[in-house]
C-alpha positions as CSV (number, residue, x, y, z in Angstrom):
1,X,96.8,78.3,95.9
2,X,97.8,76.8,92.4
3,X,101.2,75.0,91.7
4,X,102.9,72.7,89.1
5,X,105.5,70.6,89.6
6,X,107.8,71.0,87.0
7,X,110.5,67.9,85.2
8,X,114.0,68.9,85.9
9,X,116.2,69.2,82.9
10,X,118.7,66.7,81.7
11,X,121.6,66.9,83.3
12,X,120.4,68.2,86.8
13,X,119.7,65.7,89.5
14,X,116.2,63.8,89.2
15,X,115.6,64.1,92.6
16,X,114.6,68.2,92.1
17,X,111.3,68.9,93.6
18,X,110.4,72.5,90.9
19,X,107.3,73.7,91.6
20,X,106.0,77.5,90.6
21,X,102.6,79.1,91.3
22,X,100.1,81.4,92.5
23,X,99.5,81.9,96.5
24,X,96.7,83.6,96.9
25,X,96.8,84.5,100.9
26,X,100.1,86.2,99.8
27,X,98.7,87.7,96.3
28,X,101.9,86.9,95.3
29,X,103.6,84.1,92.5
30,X,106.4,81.7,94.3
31,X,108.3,79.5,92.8
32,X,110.3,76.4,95.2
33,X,113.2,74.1,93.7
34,X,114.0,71.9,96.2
35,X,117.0,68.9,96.5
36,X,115.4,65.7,98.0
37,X,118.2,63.5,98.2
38,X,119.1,61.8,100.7
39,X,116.4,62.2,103.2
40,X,117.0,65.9,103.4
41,X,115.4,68.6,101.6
42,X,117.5,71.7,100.9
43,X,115.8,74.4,99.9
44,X,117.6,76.0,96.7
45,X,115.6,78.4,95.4
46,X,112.5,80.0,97.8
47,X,110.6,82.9,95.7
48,X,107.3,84.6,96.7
49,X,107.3,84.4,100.6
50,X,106.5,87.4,101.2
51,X,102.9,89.1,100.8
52,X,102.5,90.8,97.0
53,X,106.2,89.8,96.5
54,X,106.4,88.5,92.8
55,X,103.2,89.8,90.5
56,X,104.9,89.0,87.2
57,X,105.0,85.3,86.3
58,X,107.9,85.8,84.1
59,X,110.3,86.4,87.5
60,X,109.4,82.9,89.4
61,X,109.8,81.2,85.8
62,X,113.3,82.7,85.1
63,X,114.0,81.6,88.7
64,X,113.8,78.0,87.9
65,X,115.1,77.9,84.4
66,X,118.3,76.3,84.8
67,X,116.4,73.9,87.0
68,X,113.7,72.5,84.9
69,X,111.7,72.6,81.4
70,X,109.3,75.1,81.2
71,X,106.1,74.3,79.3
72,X,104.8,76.8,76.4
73,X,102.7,79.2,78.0
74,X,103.1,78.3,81.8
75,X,102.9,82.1,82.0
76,X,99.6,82.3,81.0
77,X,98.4,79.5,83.0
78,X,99.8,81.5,85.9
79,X,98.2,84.4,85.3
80,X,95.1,82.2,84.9
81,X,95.3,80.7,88.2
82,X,95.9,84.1,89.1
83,X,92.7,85.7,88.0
84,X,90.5,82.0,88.9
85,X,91.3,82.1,92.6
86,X,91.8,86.6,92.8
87,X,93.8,87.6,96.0
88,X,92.5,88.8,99.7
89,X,92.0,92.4,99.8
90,X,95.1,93.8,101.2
91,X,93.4,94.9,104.4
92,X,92.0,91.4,104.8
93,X,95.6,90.1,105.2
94,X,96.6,93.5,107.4
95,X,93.6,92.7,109.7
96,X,94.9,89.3,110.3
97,X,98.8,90.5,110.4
98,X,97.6,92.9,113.1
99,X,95.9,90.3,115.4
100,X,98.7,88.2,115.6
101,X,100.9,91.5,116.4
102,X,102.4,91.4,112.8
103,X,103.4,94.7,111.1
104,X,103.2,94.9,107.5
């Protein structure tokens, strides 16, 4: 799994946790933007949960653009990471799925 934790823009609240990346258990991009204040996190954006959910970069990184600054060519870098660490072969993650009686 590859992330970066992105700087929140001016004007949103400094304690946003922005973070977008590649899973590669899920073979899917995700992308998290999370409020840390006050002890509790809220969760306020959760993208790429689900397995082979998000394979275009540019749709976690439009996600989190009125959250954060977006370096020049984070989408590459992301599909980078993407093609460094690969994915499981789909029936790989259906095998396991299966033995713990999930249906995918």
């Amino acid at each position: 799994m590859s992330f970066h934790v992105l700087p929140p823009l001016a004007g949103q609240s400094p304690n946003l946790d922005v973070r977008v990346g590649w899973d590669r258990p899920l073979g899917t991009f995700f992308a998290t933007v999370t409020d840390e204040r006050g002890g509790a996190d809220i969760d306020i954006i959760a993208l790429g949960e689900q397995l082979e959910e998000i394979s275009d970069p540019a749709v976690v990184l439009r996600a989190v653009a009125p959250y954060a600054e977006i370096p020049a060519g984070l989408d590459a870098t992301l599909i980078a990471d993407m093609v460094t660490e690969g994915q499981r072969p789909r029936a790989e993650v259906a095998a396991i799925a299966a033995h713990f009686g999930i249906s995918l």
